[in-house]
C-alpha positions in Angstrom: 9.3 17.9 -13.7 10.7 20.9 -11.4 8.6 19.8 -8.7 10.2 16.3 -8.4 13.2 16.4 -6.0 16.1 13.6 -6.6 18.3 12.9 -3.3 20.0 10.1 -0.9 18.5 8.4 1.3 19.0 8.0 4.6 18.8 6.0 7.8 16.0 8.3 9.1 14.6 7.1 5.7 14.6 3.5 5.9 11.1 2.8 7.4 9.4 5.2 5.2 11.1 3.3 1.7 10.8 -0.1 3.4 6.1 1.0 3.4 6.9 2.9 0.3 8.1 -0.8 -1.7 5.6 -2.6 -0.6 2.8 -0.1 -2.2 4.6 0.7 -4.8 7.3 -2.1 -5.7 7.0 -6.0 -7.1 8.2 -8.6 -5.2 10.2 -8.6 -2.3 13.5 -9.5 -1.3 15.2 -11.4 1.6 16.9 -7.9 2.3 13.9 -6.3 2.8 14.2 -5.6 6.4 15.2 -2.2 8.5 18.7 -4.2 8.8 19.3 -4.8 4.6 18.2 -1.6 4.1 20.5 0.6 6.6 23.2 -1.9 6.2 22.8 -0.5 2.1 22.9 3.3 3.2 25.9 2.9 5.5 27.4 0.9 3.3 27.0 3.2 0.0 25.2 6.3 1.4 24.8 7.2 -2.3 22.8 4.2 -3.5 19.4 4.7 -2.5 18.4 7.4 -4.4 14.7 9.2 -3.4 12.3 11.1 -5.9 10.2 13.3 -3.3 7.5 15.3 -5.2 5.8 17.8 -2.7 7.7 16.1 0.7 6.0 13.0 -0.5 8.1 9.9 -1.4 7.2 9.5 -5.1 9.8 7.0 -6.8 13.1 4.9 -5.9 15.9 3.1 -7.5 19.2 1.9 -6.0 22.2 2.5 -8.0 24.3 0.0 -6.9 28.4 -0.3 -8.1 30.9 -2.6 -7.0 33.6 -1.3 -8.8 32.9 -4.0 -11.9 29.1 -3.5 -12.4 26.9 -1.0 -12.1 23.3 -2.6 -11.3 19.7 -1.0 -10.7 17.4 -2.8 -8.0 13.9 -1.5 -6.8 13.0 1.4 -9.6 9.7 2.1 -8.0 7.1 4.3 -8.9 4.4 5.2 -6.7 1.3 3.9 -8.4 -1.0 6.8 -8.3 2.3 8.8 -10.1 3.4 6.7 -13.2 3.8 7.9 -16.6 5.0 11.2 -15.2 8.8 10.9 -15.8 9.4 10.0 -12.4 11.5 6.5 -13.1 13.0 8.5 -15.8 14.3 11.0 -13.6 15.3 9.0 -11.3 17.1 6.7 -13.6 18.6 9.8 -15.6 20.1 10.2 -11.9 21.3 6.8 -11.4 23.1 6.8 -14.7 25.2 10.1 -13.9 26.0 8.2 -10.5 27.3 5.1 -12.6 29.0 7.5 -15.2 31.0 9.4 -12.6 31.8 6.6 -11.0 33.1 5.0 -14.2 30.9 2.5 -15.3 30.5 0.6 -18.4 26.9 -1.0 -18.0 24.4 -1.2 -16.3 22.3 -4.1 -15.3 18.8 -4.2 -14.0 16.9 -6.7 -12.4 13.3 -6.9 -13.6 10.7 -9.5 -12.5 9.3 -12.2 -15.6 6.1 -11.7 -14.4 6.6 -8.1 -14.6 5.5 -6.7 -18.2 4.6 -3.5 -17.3 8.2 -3.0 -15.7 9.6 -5.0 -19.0 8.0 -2.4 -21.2 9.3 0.3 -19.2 12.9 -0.9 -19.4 12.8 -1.6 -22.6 11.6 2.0 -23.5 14.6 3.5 -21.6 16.7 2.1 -23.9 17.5 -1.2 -22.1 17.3 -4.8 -23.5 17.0 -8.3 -22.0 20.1 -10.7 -22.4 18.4 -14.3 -23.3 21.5 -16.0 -22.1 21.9 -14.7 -18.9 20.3 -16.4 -15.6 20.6 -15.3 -12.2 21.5 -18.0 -9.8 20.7 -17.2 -6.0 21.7 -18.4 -2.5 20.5 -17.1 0.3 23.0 -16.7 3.5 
């Protein structure tokens, strides 16, 4: 994977990963928007991290930490590019971020509906916790 290039985003990023997600990502989110998504970089320039494999955007992930919790949103794979390491790298990335920033855990947020993204997790070494659920407001 030598070709594959790991770095942070940023702001001249954001419209480029904002028509990257919505090839390459399920779902959306209420954040994303040019606003939620510089508002992240300038926030934790660090977060957003980019796989790039020949200029071309090729994965993301945002390794987000709050101090308490280290969570991973959007781990995106282009879809003409899976099942060549690439959300491995970039979670391999993600994970020294959390490690060197001190964190314990890390938490992901992974669609039901999602199996493919399930199966992926799982195979990284990730499990689902049953007793958890995710309770949402938007502002």
């Amino acid at each position: 994977m030598s070709d594959l290039h790991i770095r942070q985003a940023t702001l001249s990023d954001v419209d480029a990963v904002l028509e990257f997600w919505r090839t390459a990502a399920e779902g959306t989110s209420i954040s994303d928007d040019h606003d939620g998504v510089a508002r992240l970089i300038t926030t934790d320039p660090r977060a957003l991290l980019l796989a790039e494999r020949d200029g071309l955007l090729a994965g993301t992930v945002i390794a987000g930490f709050d101090g308490w919790r280290c969570c991973a949103y959007r781990l995106a794979v282009h879809p003409e590019l899976r099942r060549q390491g690439i959300a491995t790298a970039l979670m391999e990335a993600a994970e020294e971020r959390f490690a060197a920033l001190g964190g314990r855990r890390v938490d992901a947020m992974v669609l039901e509906a999602n199996e493919r993204a399930q199966h992926a997790w799982s195979a990284a070494g990730y499990r689902r916790e049953n007793h958890w659920r995710r309770w949402v407001k938007p502002l």
